[in-house]
C-alpha positions in Angstrom: -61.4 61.2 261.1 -63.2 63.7 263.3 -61.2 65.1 266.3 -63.5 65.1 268.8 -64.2 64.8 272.7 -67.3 62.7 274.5 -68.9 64.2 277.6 -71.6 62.3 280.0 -73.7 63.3 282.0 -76.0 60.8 283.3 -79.3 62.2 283.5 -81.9 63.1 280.8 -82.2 66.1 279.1 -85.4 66.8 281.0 -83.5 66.6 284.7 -82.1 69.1 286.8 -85.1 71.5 287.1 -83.8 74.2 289.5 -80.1 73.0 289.7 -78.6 73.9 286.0 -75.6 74.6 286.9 -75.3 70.9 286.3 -76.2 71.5 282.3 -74.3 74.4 282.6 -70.9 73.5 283.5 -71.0 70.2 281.7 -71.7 72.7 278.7 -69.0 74.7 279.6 -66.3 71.9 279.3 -67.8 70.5 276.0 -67.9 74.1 274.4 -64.3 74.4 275.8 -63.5 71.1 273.8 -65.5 72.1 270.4 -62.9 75.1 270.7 -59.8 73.3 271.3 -60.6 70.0 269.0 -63.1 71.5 266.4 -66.2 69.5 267.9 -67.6 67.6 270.9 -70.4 66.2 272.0 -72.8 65.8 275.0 -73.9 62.4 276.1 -77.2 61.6 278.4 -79.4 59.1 279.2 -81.9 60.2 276.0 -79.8 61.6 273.0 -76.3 63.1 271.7 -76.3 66.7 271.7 -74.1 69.8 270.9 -72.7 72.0 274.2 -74.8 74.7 272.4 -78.0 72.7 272.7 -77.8 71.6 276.0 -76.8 74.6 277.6 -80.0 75.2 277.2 -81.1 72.3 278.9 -83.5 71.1 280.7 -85.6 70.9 278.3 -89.5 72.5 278.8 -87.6 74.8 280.5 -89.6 78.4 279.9 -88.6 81.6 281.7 -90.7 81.5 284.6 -91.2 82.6 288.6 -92.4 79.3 290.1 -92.1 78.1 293.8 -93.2 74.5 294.0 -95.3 73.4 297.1 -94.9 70.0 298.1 -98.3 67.7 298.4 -100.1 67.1 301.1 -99.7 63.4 301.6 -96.4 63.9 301.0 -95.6 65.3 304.7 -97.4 61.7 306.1 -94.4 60.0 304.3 -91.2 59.8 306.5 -88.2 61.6 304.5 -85.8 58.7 304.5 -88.3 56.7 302.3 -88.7 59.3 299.7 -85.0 59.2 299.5 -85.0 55.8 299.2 -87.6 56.1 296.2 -85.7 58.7 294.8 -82.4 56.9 294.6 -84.2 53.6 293.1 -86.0 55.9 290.8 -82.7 57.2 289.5 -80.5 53.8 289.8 -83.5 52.6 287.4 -83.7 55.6 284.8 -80.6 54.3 283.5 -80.4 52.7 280.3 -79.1 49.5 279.5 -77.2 50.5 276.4 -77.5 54.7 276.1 -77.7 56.6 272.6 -74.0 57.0 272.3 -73.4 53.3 272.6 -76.1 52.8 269.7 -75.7 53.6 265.5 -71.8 53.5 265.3 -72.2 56.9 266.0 -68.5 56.9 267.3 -67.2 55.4 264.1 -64.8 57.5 262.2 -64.6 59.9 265.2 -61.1 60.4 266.9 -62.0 60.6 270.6 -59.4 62.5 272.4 -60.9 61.5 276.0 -64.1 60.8 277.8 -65.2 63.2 280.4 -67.9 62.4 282.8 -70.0 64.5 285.3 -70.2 62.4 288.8 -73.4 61.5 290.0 -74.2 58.9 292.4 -75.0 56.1 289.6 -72.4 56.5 286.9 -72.8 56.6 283.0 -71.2 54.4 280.4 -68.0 57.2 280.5 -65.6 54.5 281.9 -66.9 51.4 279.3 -66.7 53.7 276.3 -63.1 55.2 277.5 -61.8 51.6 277.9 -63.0 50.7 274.4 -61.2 53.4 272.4 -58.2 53.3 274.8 -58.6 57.4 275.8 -58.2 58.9 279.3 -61.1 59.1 281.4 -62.1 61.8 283.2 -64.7 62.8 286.2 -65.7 65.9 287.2 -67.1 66.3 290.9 -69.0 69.3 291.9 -70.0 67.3 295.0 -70.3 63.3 296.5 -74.1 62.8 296.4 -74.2 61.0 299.6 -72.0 63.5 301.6 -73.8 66.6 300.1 -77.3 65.2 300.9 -76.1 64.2 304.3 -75.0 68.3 304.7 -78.3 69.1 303.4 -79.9 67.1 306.5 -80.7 64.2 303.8 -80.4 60.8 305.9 -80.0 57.5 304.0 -79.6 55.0 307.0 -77.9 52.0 306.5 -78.0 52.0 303.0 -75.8 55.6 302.4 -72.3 54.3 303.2 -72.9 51.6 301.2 -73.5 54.1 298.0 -70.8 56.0 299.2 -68.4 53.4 299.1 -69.7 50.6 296.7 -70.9 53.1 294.1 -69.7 56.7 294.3 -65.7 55.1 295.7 -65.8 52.7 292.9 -66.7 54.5 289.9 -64.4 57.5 290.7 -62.0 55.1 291.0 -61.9 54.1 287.1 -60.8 57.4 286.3 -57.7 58.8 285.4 -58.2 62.1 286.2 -61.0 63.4 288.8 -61.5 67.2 288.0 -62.6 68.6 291.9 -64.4 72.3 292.0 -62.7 72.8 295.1 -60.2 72.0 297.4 -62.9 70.5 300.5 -64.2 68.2 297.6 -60.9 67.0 296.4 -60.2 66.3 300.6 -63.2 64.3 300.8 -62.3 62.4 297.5 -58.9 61.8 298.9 -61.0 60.3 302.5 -62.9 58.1 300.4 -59.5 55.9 299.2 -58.7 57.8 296.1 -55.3 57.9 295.1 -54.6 61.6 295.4 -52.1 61.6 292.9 -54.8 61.4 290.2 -57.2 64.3 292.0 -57.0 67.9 290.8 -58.5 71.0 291.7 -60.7 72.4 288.3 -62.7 75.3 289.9 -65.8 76.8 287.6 -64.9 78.9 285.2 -67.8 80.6 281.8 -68.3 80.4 278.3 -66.2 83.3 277.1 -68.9 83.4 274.2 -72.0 84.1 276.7 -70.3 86.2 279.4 -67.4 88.3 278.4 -67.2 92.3 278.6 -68.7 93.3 275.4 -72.0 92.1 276.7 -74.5 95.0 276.9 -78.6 95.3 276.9 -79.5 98.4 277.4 -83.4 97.4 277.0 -83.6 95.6 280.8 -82.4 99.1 281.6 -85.4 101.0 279.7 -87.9 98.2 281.1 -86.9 98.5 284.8 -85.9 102.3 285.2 -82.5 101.4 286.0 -81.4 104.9 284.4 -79.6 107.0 287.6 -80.0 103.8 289.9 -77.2 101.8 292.1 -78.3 98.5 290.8 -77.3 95.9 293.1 -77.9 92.0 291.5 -78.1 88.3 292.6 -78.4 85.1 290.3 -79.4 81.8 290.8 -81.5 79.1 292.9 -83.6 80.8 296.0 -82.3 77.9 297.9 -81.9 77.8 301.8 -78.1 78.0 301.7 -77.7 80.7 299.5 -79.4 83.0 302.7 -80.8 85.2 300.3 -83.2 86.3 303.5 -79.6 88.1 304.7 -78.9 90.0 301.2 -82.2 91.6 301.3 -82.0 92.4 305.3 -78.7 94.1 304.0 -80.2 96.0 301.4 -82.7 97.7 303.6 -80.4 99.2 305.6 -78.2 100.0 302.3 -81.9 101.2 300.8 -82.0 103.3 304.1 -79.0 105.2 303.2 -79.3 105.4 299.6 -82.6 105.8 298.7 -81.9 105.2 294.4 -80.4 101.8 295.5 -82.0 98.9 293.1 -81.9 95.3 293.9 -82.2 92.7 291.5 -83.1 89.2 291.5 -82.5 86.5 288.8 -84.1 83.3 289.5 -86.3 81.1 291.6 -86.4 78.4 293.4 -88.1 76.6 296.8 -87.5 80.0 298.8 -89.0 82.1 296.4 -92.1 82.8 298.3 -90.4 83.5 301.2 -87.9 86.7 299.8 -90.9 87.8 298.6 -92.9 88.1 301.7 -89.6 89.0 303.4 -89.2 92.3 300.9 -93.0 93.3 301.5 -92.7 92.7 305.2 -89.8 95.1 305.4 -91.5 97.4 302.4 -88.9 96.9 299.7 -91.4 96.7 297.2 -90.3 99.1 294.9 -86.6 99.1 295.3 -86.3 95.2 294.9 -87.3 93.4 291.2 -88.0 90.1 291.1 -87.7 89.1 287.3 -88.2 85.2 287.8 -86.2 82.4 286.1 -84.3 83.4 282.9 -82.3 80.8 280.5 -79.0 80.8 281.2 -78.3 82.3 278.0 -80.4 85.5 278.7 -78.9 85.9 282.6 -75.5 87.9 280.8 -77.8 89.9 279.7 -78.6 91.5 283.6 -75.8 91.2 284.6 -74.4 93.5 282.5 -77.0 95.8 284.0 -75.6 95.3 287.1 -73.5 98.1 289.0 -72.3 95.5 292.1 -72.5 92.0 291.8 -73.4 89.7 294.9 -72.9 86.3 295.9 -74.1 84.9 298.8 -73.9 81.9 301.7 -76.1 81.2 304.8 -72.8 79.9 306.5 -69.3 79.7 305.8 -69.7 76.0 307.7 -69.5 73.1 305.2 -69.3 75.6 302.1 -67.7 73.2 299.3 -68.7 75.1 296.2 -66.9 77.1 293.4 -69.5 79.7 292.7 -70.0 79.9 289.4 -72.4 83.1 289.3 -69.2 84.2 290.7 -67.3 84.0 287.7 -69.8 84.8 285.5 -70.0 88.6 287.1 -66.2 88.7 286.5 -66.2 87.9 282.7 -68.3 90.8 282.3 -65.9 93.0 284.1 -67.9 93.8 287.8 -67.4 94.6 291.1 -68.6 91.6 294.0 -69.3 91.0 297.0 -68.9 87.4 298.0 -68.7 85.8 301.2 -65.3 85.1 302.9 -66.2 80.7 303.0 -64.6 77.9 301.1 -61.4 78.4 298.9 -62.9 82.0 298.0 -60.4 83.4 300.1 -57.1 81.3 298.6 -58.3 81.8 295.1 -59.8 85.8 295.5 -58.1 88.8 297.2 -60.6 90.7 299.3 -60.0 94.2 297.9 -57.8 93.3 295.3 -60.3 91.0 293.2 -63.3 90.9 295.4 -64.8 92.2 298.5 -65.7 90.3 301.1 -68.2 90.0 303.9 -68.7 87.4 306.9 -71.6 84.7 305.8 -74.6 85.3 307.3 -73.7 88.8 308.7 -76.4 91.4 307.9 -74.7 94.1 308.6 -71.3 93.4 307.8 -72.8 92.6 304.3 -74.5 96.1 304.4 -71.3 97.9 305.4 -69.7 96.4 301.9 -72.3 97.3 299.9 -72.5 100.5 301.4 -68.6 100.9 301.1 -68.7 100.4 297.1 -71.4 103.2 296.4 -68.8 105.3 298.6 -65.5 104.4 297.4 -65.4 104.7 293.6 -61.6 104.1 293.2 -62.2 100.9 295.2 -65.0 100.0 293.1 -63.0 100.6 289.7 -60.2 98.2 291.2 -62.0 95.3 291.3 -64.1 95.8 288.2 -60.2 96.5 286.4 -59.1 93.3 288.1 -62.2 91.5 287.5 -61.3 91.6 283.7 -57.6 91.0 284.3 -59.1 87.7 285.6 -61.4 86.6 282.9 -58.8 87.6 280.0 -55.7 85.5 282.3 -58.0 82.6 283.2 -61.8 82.9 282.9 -62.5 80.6 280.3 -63.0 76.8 280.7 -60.4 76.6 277.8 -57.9 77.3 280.6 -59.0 74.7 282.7 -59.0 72.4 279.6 -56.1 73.1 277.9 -54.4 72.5 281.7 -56.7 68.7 282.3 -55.2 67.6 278.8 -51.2 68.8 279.4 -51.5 66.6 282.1 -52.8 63.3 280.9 -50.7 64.1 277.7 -53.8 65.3 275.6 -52.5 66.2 271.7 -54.2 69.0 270.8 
């Protein structure tokens, strides 16, 4: 018999465009699991895959600098009715029986637990998990309803129903419910869950991908990084992130320090707007836009990276558990982050990280500015940033913790 662990996420291979994180961290628990139990296996809507395979999901997914522009007939069509479209298009891309339900394939296989990522119409995690008599586990990054609602998403009359007919009952199968943070285990907890059952799991990396030996010296030799500050952001250009503040805050930093190099991984429904934002304020040549890389090739600039930023538009509503964040620990940096969330109960500000007020140019400015000044500072956090990924970086940790509880033999 194969020890072995199931995880579903209930979307296709091809989904996701511009939100990985989704592929990522489901990755990121299976690869945790392959360590732990010898294999595991990720589930979706098309096919059974390794963690290693779809990390670098979704698929057709090239390196590329894209910023989609919506169609014209589109703005004649009031929002709430593309919603509506959207969430029937979804219910419906469900299948009836999925791959892993097909071909015995879970015959001869000793499942140790089913893990499922929570989207608004659940997978076959909770059916499968009843059959082989194995805990069942959710992991919420966010409830779909409430997030859209945040996001100024409105599903009238028909959104509290999801919330609490479809989102309240399928978390309600589980054993376990895995929360990234502490305002999403609060809402889980509003929406009748017994809290006794709901646990705090923020993001942690793959210790194979981003760890402190991780080194590329060619990004260097192709940008001229060679005597530069380089300053570097990841991810989505997405409204919340307020990526228009970061680069207000490095021209004033640019102002100071004229060899100061900012760095953008990624793209995303904003891009076009940065980008006329850095000509507009003549940042041309300090700021480098390298476009959308696979998330297997983003360790590799960050490890070019002198400071590290992460970034929020407000600290109003922020839920998340940044995991770019995490990522520039493992490899041993110095960040900026903004004081929002649980950031500030999970990080010390000038112990592990530095913070800045969301939103605030030039408080933002003053802490970048403060790094290139104060070396020993800078050295602290990068010394503690490693402390961090070798006592509790790894999704292993978080693992090795989920199955201690539900009595897991490893």
């Amino acid at each position: 018999m194969e020890n072995t662990a199931l995880f579903i996420v209930p979307r296709g291979s091809d989904e996701w465009k511009g939100n990985e994180a989704g592929w990522i961290t489901a990755s990121g628990w299976a690869g945790a699991a392959g360590e732990i139990f010898g294999t595991s296996y990720v589930a979706t809507t098309d096919g059974i895959f390794s963690p290693k395979e779809s990390i670098e999901f979704p698929k057709g997914n090239k390196d590329a600098t894209t910023s989609k522009k919506p169609k014209k007939i589109r703005k004649f069509i009031p929002e709430f009715l593309i919603t509506a479209y959207k969430d029937f298009k979804l219910k419906n891309s469900k299948p009836r029986v999925w791959p892993v339900e097909e071909n015995k394939f879970l015959k001869n296989k000793n499942v140790k637990f089913v893990w499922e990522r929570h989207d608004l119409f659940p997978g076959p995690g909770h059916k499968i998990a009843e059959k082989l008599n194995v805990p069942f586990i959710i992991s919420v990054e966010a409830l779909a309803v409430w997030e859209a609602k945040k996001w100024g998403v409105k599903r009238p009359l028909w959104g509290n129903w999801l919330e609490k007919n479809i989102e309240a009952k399928s978390l309600e199968n589980a054993d376990l419910i895995c929360c990234v943070s502490q305002e999403i285990k609060y809402k889980v907890i509003s929406m009748g869950i017994n809290e006794d059952k709901v646990l705090v799991t923020p993001n942690r990396v793959d210790s194979l991908l981003f760890n402190p030996e991780v080194k590329n010296s060619r990004i260097s030799e192709k940008y001229n990084l060679k005597g530069k500050i380089v300053f570097g952001w990841t991810g989505s250009f997405r409204n919340f992130h307020g990526l228009d503040s970061v680069v207000k805050a490095f021209k004033l930093v640019k102002d100071k320090t004229p060899n100061a190099i900012l760095i953008l991984v990624g793209d995303g429904q904003e891009f076009d707007k940065i980008k006329h934002l850095v000509t507009e304020l003549n940042l041309e040549e300090n700021v480098i836009f390298v476009g959308r890389k696979k998330f297997v090739k983003v360790p590799d600039y960050v490890s070019n990276f002198d400071i590290c930023l992460v970034s929020a538009k407000s600290a109003e509503g922020f839920h998340y558990s940044p995991l770019k964040l995490r990522e520039y620990l493992a490899l041993g940096k110095a960040v900026i982050v903004p004081n929002a969330g649980d950031l500030s109960s999970n990080f010390g500000d000038g112990k592990d990280v530095l913070m800045y007020k969301p939103g605030e140019v030039n408080d933002l400015a003053n802490k970048m500015l403060l790094l290139i000044s104060n070396e020993l500072l800078k050295q602290t956090l990068e010394h503690n940033a490693l402390h961090w990924f070798h006592a509790e970086g790894s999704w292993v940790h978080e693992l090795n913790r989920v199955c201690e509880i539900l009595g897991i033999e490893k």
